[in-house]
LUMBA-179153 format. One record per residue (C-alpha): y negated, x, z; residue in three letters. Coordinates in Angstrom, 1 decimal. Each point is the difference from the previous one (the first is absolute). Last residue first. Layout:
[[Y,X,Z],ALA]
...
This chain:
[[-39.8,-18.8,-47.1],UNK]
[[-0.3,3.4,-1.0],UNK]
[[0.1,-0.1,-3.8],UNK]
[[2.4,1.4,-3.1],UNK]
[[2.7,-3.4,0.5],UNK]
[[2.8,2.1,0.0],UNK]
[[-1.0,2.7,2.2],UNK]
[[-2.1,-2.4,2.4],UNK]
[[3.8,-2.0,0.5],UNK]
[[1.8,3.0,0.9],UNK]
[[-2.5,0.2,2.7],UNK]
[[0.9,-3.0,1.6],UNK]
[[3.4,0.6,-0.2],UNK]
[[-0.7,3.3,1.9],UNK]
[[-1.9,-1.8,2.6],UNK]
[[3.2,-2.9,0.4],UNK]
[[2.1,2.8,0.7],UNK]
[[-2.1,1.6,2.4],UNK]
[[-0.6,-3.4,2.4],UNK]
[[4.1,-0.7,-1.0],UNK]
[[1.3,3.6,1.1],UNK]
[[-2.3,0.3,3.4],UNK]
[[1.6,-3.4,0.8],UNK]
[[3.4,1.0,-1.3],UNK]
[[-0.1,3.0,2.5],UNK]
[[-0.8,-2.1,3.2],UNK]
[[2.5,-2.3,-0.5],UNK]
[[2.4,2.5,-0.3],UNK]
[[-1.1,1.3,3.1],UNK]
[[0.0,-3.4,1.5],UNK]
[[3.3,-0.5,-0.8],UNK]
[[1.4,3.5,0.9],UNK]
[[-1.1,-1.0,3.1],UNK]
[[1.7,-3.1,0.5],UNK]
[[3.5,1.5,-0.9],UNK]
[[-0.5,2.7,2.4],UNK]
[[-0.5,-2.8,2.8],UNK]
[[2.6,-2.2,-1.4],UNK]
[[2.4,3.3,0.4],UNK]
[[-1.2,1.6,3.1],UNK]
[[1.4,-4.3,1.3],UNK]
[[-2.0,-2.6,1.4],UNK]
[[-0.1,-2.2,3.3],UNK]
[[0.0,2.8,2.4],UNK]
[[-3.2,-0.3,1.4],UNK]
[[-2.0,2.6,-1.9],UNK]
[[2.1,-0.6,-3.4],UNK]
[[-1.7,-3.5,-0.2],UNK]
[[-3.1,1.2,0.6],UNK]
[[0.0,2.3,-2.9],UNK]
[[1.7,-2.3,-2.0],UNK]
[[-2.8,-2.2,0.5],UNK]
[[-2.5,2.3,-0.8],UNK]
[[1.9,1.4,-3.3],UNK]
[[-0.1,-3.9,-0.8],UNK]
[[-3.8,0.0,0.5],UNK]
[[-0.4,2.4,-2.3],UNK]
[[2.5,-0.6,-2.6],UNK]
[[-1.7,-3.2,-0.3],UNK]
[[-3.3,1.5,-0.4],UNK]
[[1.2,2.5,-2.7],UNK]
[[1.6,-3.0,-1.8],UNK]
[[-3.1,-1.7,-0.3],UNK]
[[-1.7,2.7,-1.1],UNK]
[[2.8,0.5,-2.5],UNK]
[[-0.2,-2.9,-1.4],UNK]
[[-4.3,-0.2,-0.5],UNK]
[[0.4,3.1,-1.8],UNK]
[[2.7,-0.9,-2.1],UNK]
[[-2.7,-3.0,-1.5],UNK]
[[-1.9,2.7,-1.2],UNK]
[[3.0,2.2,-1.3],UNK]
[[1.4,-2.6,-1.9],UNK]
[[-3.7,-0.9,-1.9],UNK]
[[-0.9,3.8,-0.5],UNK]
[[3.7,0.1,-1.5],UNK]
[[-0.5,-3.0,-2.1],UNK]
[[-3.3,1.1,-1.3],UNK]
[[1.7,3.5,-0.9],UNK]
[[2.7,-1.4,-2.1],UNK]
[[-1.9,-2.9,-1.6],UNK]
[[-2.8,3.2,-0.8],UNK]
[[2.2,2.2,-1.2],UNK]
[[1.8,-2.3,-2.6],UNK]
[[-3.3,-1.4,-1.4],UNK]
[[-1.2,3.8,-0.1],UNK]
[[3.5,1.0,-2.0],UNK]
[[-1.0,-2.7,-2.7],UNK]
[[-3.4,1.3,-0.5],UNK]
[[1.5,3.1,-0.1],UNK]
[[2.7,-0.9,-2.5],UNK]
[[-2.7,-1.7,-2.3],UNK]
[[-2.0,3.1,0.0],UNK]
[[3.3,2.3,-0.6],UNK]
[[1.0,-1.9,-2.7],UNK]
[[-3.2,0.3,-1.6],UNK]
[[0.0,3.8,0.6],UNK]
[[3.8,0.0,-1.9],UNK]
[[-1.4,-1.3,-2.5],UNK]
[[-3.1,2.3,-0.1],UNK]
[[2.3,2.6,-0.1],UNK]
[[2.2,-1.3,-2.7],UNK]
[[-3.0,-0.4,-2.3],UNK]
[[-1.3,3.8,0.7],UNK]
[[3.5,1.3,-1.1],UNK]
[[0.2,-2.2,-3.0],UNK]
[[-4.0,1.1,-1.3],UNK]
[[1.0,3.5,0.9],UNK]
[[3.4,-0.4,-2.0],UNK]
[[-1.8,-1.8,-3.4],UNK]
[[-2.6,2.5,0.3],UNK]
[[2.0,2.8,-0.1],UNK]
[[1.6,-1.3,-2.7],UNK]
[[-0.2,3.3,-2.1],UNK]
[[-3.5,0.4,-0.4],UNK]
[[-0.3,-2.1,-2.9],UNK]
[[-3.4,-1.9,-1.4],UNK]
[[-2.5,1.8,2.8],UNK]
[[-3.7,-0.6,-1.2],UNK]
[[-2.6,2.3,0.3],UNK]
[[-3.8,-0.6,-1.0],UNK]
[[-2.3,3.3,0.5],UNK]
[[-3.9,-0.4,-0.6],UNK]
[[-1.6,3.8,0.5],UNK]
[[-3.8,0.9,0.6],UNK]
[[-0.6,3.5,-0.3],UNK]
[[-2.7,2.3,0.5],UNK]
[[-0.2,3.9,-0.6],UNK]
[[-2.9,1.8,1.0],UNK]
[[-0.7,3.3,-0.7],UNK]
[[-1.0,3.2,2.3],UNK]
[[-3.1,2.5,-2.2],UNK]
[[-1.6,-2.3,0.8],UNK]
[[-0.9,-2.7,2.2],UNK]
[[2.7,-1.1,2.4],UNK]
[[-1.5,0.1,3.4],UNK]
[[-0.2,3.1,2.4],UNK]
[[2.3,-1.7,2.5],UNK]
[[2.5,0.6,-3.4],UNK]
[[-0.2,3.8,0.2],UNK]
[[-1.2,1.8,-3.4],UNK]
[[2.6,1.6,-1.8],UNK]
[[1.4,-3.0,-2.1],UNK]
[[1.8,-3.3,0.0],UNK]
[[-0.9,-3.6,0.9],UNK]
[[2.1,-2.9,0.8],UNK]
[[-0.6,-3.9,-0.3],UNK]
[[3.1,-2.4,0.1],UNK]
[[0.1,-3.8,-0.7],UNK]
[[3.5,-2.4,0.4],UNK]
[[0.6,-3.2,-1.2],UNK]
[[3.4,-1.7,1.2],UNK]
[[2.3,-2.8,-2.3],UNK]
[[3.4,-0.9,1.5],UNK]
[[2.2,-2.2,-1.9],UNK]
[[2.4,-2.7,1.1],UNK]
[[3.6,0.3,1.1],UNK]
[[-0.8,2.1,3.3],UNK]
[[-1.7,-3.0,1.2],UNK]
[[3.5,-1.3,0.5],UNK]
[[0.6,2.4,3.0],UNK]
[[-3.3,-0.7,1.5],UNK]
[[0.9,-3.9,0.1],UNK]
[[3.5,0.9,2.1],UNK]
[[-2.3,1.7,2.2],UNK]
[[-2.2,-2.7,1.2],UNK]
[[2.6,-2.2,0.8],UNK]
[[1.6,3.0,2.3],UNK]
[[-3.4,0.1,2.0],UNK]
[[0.5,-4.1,-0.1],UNK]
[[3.8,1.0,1.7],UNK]
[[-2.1,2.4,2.0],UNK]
[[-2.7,-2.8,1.2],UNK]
[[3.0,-2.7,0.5],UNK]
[[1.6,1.9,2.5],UNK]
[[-3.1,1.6,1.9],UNK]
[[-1.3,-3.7,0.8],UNK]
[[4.0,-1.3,0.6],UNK]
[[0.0,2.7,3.2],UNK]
[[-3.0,-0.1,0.7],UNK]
[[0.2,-4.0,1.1],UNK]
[[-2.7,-1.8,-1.3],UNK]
[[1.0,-2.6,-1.8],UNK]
[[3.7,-0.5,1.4],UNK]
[[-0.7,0.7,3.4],UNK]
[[-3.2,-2.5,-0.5],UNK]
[[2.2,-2.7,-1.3],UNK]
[[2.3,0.9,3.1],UNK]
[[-2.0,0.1,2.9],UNK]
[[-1.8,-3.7,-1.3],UNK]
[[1.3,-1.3,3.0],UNK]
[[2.5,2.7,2.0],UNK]
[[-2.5,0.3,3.9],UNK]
[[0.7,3.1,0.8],UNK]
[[1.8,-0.2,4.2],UNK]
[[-2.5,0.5,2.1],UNK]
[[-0.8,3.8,0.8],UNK]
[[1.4,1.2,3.9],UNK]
[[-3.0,1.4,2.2],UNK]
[[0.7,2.7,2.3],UNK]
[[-0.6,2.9,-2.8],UNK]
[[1.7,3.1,1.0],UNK]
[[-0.7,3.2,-0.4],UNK]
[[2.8,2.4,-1.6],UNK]
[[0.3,3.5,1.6],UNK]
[[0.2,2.8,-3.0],UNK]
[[2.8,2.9,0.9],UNK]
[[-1.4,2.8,-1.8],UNK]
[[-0.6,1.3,-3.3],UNK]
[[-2.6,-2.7,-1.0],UNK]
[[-0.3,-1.0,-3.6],UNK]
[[0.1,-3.8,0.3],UNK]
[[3.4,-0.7,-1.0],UNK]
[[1.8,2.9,1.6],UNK]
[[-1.7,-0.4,3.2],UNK]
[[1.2,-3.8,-0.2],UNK]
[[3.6,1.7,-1.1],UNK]
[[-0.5,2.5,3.5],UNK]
[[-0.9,-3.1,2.1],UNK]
[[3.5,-1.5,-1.3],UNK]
[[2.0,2.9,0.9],UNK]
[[-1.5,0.4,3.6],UNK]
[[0.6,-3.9,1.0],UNK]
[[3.5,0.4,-1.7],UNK]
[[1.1,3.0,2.2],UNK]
[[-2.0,-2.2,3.4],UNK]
[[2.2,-2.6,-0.9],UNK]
[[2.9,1.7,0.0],UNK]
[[-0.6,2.0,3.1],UNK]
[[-0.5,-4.0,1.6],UNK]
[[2.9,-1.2,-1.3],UNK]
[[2.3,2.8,1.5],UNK]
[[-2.0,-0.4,3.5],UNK]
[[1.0,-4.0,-0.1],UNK]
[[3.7,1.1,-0.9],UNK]
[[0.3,2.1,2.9],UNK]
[[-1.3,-2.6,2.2],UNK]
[[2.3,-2.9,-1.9],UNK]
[[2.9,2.8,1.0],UNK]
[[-1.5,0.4,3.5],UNK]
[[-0.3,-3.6,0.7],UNK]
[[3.7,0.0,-0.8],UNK]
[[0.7,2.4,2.4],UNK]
[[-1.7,-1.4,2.9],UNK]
[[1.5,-3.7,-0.8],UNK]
[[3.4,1.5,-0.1],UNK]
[[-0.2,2.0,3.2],UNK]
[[0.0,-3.8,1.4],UNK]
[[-2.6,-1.8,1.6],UNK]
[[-1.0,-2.0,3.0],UNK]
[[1.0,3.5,2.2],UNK]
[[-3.7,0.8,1.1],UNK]
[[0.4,3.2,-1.7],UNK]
[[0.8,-1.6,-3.1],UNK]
[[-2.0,-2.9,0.1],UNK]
[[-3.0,3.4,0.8],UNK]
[[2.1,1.7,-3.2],UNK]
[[-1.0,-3.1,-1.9],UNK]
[[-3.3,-0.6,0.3],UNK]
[[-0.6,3.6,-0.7],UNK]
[[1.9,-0.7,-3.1],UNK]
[[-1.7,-3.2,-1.1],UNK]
[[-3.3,1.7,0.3],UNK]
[[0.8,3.0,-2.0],UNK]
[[1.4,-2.6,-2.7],UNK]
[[-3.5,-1.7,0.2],UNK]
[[-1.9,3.0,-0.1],UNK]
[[2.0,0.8,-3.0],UNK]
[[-0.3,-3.1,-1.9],UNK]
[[-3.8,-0.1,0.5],UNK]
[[-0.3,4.0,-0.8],UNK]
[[2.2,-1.2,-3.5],UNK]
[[-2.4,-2.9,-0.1],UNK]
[[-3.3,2.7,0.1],UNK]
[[1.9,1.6,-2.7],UNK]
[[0.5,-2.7,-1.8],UNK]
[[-3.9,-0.7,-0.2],UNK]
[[-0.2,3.8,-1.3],UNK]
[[2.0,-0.6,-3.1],UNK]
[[-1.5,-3.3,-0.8],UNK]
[[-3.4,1.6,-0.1],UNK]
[[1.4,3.5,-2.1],UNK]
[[1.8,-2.7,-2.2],UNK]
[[-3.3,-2.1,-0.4],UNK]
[[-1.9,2.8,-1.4],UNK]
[[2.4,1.7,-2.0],UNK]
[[0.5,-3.6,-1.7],UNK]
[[-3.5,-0.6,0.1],UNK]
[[-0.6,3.5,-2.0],UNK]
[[2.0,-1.0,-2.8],UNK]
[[-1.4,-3.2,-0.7],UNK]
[[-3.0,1.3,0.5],UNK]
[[1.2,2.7,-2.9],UNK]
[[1.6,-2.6,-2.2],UNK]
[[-3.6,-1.8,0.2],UNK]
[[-2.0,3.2,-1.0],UNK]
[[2.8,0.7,-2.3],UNK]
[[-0.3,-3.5,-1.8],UNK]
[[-4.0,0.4,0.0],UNK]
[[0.4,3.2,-2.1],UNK]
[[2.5,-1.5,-2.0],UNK]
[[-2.2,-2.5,-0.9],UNK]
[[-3.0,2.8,-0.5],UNK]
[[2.6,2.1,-2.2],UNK]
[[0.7,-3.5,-2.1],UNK]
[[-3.2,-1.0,-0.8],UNK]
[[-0.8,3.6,-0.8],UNK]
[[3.2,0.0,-2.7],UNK]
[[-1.5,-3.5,-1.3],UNK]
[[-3.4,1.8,-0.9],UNK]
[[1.8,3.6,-1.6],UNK]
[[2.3,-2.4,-2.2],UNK]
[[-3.0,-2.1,-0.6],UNK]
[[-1.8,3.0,-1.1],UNK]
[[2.6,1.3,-1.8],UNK]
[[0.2,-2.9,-2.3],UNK]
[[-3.3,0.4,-0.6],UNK]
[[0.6,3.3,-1.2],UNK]
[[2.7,-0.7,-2.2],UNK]
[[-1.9,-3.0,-2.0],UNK]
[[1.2,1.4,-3.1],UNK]
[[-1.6,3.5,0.4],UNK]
[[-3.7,-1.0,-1.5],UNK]
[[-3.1,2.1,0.6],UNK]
[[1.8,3.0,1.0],UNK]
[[-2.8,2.5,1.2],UNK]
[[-0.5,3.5,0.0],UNK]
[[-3.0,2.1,0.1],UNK]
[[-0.1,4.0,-0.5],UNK]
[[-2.2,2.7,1.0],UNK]
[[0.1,3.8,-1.5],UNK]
[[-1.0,3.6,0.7],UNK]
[[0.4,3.5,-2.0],UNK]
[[-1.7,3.2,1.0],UNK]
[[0.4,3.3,-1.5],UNK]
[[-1.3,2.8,1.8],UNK]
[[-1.0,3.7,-2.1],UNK]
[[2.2,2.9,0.1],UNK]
[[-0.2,-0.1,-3.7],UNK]
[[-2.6,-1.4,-1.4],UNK]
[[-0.4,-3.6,-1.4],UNK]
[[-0.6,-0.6,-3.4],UNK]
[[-1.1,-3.5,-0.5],UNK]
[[1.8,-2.7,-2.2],UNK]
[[1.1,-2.1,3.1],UNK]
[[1.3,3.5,1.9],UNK]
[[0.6,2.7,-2.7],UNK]
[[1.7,2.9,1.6],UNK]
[[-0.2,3.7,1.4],UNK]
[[2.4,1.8,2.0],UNK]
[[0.9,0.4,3.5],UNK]
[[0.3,-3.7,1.1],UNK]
[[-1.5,-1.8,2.7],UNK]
[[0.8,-3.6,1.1],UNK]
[[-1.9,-3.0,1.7],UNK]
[[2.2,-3.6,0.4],UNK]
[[-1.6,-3.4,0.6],UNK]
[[2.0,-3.5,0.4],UNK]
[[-1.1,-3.4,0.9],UNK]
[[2.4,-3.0,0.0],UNK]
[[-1.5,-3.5,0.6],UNK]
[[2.8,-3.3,-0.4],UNK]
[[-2.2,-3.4,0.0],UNK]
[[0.1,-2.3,2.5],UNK]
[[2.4,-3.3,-0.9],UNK]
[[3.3,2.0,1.5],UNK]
[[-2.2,0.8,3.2],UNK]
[[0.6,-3.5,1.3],UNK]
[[4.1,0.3,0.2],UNK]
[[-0.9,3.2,1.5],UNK]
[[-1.7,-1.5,2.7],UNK]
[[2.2,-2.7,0.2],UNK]
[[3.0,2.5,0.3],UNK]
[[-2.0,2.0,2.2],UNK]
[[-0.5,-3.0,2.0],UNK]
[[4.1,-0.7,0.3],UNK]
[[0.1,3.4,1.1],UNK]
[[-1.5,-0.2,3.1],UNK]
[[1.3,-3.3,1.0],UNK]
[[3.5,1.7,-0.5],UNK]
[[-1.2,2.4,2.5],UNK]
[[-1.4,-2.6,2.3],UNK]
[[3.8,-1.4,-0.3],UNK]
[[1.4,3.3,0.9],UNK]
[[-2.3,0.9,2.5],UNK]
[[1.3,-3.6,1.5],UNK]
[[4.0,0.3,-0.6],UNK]
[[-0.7,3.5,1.7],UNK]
[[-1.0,-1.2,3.2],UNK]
[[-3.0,1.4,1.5],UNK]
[[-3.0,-1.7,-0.3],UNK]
[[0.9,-3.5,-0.1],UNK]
[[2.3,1.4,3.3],UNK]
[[-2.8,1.2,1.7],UNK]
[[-1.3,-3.8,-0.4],UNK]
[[2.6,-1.9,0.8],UNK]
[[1.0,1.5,3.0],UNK]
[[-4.1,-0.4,1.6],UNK]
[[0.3,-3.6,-0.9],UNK]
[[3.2,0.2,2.2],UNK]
[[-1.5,1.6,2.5],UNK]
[[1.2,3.9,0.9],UNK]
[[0.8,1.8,2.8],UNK]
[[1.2,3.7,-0.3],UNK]
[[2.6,0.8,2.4],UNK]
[[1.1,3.4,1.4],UNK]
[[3.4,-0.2,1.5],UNK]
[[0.8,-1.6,3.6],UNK]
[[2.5,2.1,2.1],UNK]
[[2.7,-1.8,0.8],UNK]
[[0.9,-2.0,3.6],UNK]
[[3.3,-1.2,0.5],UNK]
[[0.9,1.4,3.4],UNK]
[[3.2,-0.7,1.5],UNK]
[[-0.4,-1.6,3.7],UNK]
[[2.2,-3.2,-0.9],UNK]
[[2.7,2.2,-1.7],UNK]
[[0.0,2.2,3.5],UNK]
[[0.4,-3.0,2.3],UNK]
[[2.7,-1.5,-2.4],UNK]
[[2.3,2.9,0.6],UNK]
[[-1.1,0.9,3.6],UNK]
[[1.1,-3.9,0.4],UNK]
[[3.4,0.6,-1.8],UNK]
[[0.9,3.0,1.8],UNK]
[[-1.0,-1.4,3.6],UNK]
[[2.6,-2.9,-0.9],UNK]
């Protein structure tokens, strides 16, 4: 008997306590942000943002007109004739040049491009929007797992204060006699159990502050802070019409399969002709162009019409106009599909938000039943009238009771946000 209560004397008086790492708190407005500026999905879709300009810009510089200047100075060891002049040896010769360019007709290719270049900006600033949302989407889930994560942990140090209660409990029934060695060694099991539950908590805590540090750019743990209130559920009417309108997801579809549109008709502008003018000036001689071009330098202007028009290139056409027509096929296909796959998302997500809410209610019900039955046992098992077994049974109850209440109120956040990423707003 002495054994046994030296035993459970010395599993009561072992020490749980760990050192606290460095934490980095963080809102979750604060979250969002660091990680808008570092995630790669977002430089990635600025960078597509980026280039999509260009591509405008470039698109817009086809209608300017090409300007090349050259110059070039040489020396030579004998004499020459430069423009009809004798030039002496040793002397500098000095040639210069500027030249225009312009297509004034290309089959409507340039235009083309342009809408190509306008619809592939439409698209980078949907996507754009898409990854912000992706992102928060993201970011709440790292959010609200660090919160949930430390919540259990405070009902892992609930369950174990609880089974270190219920063993103290019973070594005094055991040392009174009113109980058997059995009670005192099951409450050491459920003890055991309870300090097993509560290093595994802790190992989770720690691994999802170091994702939310991951997220937002922070190489430490990063401390979640909580917001007390709980968001209503969304209300659905009209959700969808706009989801289907304005989601990013269908906007950045349907501006590269118009992109793709665009392209197919600068494929078949290669079957009409292309007519350009072009004018060039240059002067040559042995006096330096910033001095001017009078003699003894000559000018020499040119103005050149040039009309091109492809009859057989060896198909090339025919398989760049196919290749460009089963893109933008394929583009359409994709539009429709995401439109369809937002319609999908959001039934899913709105029925998960809707579940979870209603969840929440359940299990605080259940918590407070569990509650008061855990009292009762507890009573019970004071006086005799209850056996270690309904008393451990009771308080695994509210445990679990505990757990699916943290569970539900996070479950029914995360739905919530899956819903923002489909529709493309906060709501």
């Amino acid at each position: 008997m002495r054994w046994t209560v030296r035993i459970l004397t010395t599993v009561l008086a072992a020490s749980l306590a760990r050192p606290a790492a460095a934490q980095h708190p963080i809102t979750l407005q604060e979250a969002i942000q660091r990680a808008f500026t570092v995630q790669p999905a977002m430089v990635q879709a600025r960078g597509d943002q980026s280039n999509a300009g260009m591509q405008r810009l470039a698109a817009v510089g086809a209608f300017i007109p090409t300007i090349t200047v050259n110059s070039s100075a040489f020396r030579q060891n004998t004499g020459s004739i430069v423009n009809g002049l004798p030039a002496q040896a040793g002397s500098y010769q000095y040639s210069s040049g500027l030249t225009l360019s312009l297509d004034l007709f290309d089959g409507l290719r340039r235009i083309q491009r342009y809408r190509n270049a306008a619809a592939t900006i439409s698209a980078a600033d949907a996507g754009y929007t898409n990854q912000q949302y992706q992102v928060t989407l993201q970011t709440k889930q790292a959010f609200y797992n660090a919160l949930a994560n430390e919540e259990l942990v405070r009902v892992a140090e609930s369950q174990l204060d609880r089974a270190r209660q219920q063993l103290r409990i019973s070594i005094d029934k055991l040392h009174a006699g009113s109980a058997t060695r059995s009670d005192s060694l099951r409450s050491t099991v459920d003890f055991g159990n309870a300090r097993i539950a509560l290093l595994q908590a802790q190992a989770n805590l720690a691994t999802a502050q170091a994702n939310l540090g991951r997220q937002v750019g922070i190489d430490s743990l990063v401390r979640a802070i909580p917001d007390s209130t709980l968001p209503a559920l969304p209300d659905s009417a009209g959700l969808r019409v706009a989801a289907l309108q304005n989601s990013p997801q269908v906007i950045q579809a349907e501006e590269q399969a118009r992109a793709f549109g665009a392209t197919v008709w600068d494929q078949r502008s290669q079957y009409l002709p292309t007519l350009s003018v072009s004018y060039s000036t240059s002067s040559q001689g042995y006096v330096q162009p910033w001095q001017g071009f009078d003699l003894p330098n000559r000018n020499v202007n040119s103005l050149r019409f040039t009309l091109s028009w492809t009859i057989l290139n060896g198909f090339a056409r025919e398989q760049q106009q196919t290749a460009a027509t089963v893109q933008r096929e394929v583009a359409n296909a994709r539009a429709e599909d995401a439109r369809r796959q937002v319609n999908a998302a959001l039934t899913q997500q709105l029925a998960a938000a809707a579940t979870a809410y209603v969840q929440i209610d359940i299990a605080r019900a259940n918590l407070a039943a569990a509650t008061e039955d855990l009292r009762v046992q507890n009573e019970r098992y004071r006086v005799g009238a209850a056996t270690i077994l309904d008393l451990l049974t009771s308080q695994a109850s509210l445990t679990q009771a505990e757990v699916n209440l943290v569970q539900t109120r996070y479950n029914y956040l995360i739905a919530r946000a899956q819903v923002e990423a489909v529709v493309g707003r906060m709501l």
